[in-house]
KOLSE-375160 format. One record per residue: residue in one letter; residue number from 1; x, y, z of N, C-alpha, C in turn. Coordinates in nm, 4 decimals, m for minus. Layout:
BEGIN
REC res   n      n.x      n.y      n.z     ca.x     ca.y     ca.z      c.x      c.y      c.z
REC   a NUM        X        Y        Z        X        Y        Z        X        Y        Z
...
//
This chain:
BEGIN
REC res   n      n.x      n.y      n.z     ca.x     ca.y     ca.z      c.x      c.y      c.z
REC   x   1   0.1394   0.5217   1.1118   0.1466   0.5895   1.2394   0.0309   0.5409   1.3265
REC   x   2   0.0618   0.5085   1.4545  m0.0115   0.4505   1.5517  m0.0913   0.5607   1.6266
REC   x   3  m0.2084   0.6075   1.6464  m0.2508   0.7134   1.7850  m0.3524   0.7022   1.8513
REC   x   4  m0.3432   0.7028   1.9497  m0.4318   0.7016   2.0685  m0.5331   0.8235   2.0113
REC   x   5  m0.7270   0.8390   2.0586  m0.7768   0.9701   2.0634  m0.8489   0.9019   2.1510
REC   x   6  m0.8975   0.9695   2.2452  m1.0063   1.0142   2.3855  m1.1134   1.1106   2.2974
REC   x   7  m1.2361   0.9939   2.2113  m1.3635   1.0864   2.2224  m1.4318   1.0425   2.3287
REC   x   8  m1.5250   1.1786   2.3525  m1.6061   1.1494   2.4195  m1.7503   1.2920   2.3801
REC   x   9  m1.8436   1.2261   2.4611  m1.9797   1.2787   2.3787  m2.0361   1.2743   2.2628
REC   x  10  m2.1014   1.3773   2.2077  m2.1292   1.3845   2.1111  m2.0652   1.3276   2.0195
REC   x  11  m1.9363   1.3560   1.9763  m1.8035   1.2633   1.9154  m1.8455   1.1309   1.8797
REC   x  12  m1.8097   1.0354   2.0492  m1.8215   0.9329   2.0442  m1.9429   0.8570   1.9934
REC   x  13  m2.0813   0.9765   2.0583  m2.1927   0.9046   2.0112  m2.1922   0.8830   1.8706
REC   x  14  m2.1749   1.0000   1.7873  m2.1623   0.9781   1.6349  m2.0774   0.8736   1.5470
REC   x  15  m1.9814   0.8512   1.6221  m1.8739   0.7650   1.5668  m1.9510   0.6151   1.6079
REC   x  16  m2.0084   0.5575   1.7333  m2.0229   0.4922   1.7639  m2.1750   0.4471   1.6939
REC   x  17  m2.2646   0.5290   1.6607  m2.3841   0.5349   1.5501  m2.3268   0.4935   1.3989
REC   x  18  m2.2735   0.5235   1.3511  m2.2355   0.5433   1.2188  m2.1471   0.3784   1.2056
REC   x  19  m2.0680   0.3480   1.2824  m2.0536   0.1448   1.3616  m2.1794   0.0792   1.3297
REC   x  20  m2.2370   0.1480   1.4046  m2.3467   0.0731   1.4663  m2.4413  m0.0022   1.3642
REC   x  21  m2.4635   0.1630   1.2669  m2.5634   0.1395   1.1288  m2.4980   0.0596   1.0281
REC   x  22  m2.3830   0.0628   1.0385  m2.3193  m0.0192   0.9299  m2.2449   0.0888   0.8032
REC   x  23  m2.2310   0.2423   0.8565  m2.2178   0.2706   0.8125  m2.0288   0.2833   0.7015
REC   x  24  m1.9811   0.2084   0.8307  m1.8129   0.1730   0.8293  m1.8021   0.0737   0.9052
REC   x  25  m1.7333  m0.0112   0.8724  m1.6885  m0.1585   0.9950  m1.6232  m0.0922   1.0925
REC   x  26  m1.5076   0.0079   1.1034  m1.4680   0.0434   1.2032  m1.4896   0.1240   1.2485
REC   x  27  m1.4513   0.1642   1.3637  m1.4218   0.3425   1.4532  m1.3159   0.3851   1.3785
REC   x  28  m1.1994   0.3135   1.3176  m1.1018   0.3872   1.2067  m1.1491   0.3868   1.1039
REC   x  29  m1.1881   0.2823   1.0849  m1.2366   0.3558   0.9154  m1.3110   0.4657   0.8803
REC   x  30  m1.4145   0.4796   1.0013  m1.4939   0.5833   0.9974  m1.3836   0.7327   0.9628
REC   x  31  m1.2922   0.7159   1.1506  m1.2014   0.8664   1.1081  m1.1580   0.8602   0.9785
REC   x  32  m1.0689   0.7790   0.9550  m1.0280   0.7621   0.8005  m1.1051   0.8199   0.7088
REC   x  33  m1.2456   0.8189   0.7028  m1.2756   0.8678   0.5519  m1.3464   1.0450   0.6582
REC   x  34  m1.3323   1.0043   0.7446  m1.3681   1.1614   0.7898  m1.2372   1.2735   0.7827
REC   x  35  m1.1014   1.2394   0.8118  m1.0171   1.2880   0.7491  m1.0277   1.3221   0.5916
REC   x  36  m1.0602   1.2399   0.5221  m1.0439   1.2548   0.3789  m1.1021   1.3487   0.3614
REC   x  37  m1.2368   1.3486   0.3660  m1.3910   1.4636   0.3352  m1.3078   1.5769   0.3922
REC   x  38  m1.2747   1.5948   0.5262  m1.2367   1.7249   0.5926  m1.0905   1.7831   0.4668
REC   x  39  m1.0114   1.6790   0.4044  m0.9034   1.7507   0.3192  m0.9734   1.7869   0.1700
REC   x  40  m1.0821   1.6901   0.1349  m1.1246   1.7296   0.0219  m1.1891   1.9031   0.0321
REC   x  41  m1.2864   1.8932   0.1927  m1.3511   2.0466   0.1920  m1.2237   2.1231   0.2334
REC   x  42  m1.1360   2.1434   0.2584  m1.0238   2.2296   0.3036  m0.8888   2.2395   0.1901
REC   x  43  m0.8943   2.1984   0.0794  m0.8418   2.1527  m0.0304  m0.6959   2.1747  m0.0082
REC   x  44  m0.6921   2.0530   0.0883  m0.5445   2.0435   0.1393  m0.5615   1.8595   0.0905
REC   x  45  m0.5630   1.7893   0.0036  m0.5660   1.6839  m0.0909  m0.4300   1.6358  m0.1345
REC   x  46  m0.3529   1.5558  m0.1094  m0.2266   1.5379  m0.1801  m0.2428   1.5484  m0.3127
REC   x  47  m0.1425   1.5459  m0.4099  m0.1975   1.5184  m0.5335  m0.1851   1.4111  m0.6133
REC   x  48  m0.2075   1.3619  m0.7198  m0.1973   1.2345  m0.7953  m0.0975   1.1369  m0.7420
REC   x  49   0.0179   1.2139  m0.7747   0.1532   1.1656  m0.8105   0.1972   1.1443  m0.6694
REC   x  50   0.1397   1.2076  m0.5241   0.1894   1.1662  m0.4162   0.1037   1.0429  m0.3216
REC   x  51  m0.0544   1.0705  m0.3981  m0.0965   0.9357  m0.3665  m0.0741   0.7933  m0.4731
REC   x  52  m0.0374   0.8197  m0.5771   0.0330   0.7402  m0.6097   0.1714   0.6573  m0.5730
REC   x  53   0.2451   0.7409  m0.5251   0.3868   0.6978  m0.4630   0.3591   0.6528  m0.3526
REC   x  54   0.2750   0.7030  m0.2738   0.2027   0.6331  m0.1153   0.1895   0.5152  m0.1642
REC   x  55   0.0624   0.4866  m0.2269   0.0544   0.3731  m0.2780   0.1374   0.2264  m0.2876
REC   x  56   0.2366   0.2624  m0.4422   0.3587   0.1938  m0.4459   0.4277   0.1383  m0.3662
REC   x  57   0.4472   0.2241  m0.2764   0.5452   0.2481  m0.1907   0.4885   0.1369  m0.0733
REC   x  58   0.3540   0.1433  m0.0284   0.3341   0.0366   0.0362   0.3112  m0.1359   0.0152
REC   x  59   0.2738  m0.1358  m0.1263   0.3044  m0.2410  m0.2344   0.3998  m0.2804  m0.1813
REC   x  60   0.5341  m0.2095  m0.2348   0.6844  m0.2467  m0.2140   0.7070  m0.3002  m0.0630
REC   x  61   0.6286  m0.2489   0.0157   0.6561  m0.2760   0.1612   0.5831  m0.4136   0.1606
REC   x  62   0.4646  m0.4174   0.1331   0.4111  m0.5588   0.1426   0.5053  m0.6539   0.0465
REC   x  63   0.5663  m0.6401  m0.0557   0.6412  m0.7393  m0.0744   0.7646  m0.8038  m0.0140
REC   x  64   0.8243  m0.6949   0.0476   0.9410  m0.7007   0.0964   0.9098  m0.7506   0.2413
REC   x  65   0.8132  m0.7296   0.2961   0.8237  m0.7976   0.4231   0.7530  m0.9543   0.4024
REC   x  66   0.7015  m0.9555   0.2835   0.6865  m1.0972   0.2408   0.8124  m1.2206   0.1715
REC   x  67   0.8775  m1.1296   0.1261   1.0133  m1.2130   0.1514   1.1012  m1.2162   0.2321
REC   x  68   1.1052  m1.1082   0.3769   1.1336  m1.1273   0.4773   1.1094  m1.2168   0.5336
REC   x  69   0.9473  m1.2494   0.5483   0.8719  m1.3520   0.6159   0.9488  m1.4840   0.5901
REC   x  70   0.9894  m1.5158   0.4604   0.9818  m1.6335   0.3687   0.8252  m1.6937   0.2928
REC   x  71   0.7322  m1.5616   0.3276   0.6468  m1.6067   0.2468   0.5802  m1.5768   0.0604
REC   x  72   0.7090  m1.5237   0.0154   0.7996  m1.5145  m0.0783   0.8996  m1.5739  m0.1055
REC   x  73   0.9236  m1.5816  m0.2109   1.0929  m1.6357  m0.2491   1.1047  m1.5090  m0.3697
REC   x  74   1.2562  m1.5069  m0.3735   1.3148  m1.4255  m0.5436   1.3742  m1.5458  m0.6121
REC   x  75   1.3870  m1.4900  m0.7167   1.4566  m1.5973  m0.8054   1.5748  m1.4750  m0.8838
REC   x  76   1.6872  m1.5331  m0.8920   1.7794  m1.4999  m1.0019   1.7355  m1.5752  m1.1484
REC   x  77   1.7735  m1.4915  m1.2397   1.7483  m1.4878  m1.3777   1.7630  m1.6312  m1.3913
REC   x  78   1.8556  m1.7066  m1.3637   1.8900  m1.8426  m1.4468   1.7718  m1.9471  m1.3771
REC   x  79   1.7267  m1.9257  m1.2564   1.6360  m1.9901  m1.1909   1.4879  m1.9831  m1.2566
REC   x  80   1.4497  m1.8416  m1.2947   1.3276  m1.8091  m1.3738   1.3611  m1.8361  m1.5203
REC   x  81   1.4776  m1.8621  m1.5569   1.4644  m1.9511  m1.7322   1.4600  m2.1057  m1.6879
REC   x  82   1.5195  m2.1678  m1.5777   1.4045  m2.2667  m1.5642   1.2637  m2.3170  m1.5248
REC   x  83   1.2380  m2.2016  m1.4704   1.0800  m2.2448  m1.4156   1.0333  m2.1900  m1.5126
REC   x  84   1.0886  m2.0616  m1.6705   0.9992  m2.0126  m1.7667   1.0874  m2.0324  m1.8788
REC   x  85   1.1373  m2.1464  m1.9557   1.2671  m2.1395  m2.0371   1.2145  m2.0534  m2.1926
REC   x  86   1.0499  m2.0523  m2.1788   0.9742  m1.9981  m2.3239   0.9959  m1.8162  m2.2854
REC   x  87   1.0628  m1.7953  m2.1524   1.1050  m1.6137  m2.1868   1.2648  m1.6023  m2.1361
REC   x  88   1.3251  m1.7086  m2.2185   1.4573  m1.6630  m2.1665   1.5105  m1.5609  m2.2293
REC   x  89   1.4871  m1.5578  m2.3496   1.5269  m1.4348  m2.4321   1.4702  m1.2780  m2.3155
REC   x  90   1.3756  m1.2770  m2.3187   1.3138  m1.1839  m2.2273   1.3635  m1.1359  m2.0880
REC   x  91   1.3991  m1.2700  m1.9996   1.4759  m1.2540  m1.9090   1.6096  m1.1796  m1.9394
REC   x  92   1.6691  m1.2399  m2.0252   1.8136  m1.1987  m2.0378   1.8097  m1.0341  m2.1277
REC   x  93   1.7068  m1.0064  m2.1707   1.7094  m0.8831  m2.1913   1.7204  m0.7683  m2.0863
REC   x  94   1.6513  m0.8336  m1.9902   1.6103  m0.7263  m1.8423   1.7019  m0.7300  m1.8222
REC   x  95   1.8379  m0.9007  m1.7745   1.9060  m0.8806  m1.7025   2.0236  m0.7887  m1.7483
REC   x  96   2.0541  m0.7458  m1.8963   2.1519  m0.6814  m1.9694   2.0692  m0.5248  m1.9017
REC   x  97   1.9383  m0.5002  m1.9289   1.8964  m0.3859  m1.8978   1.9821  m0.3453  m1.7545
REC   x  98   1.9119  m0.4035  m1.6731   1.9567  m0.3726  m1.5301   2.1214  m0.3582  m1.4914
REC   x  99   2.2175  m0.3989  m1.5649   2.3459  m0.3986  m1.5707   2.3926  m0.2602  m1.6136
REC   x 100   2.3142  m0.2558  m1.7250   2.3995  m0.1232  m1.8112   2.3455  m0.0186  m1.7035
REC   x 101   2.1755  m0.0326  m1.6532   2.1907   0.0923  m1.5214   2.2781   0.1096  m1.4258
REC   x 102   2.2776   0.0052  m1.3501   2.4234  m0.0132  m1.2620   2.5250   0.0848  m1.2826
REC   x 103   2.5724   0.0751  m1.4269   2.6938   0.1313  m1.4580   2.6738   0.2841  m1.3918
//
């Protein structure tokens, strides 16, 4: 999510100090971990399992827009027993795996 904020004063001076010292490279990073502190003291914290899936979840996004890009490729199974013919057994296990889920 993208947002605009208008500090000003005190705000800004602090945000713009805490830059300054080196205390964060950015003016976002700064909010960023000032959000965090404010959920840790207000114990409104996601929990494990949802910053975990955040996580993942953006993984998955960085890959996928990397084979969007083409700066990725996939391979089908028969393509990765030639570029790995020492796990074809292995391959062809997944690929039976992934079938019977299908079903």
């Amino acid at each position: 999510m993208n947002m605009n904020v208008r500090l000003e004063g005190m705000s800004k001076n602090i945000l713009d100090k805490l830059v300054e010292l080196g205390y964060f490279k950015s003016k976002n990073d700064a909010i960023r971990v000032g959000l965090v502190e404010l959920a840790i003291k207000y114990n409104v914290m996601p929990s494990k399992k949802e910053i975990e899936d955040y996580y993942y979840s953006m993984k998955a996004k960085e890959v996928v827009d990397k084979i969007d890009s083409g700066e990725m490729k996939t391979y089908n199974t028969d393509e990765m027993i030639k570029k790995h013919p020492h796990l074809k057994k292995e391959l062809r296990d997944l690929e039976n795996t992934g079938k019977k889920l299908k079903k």
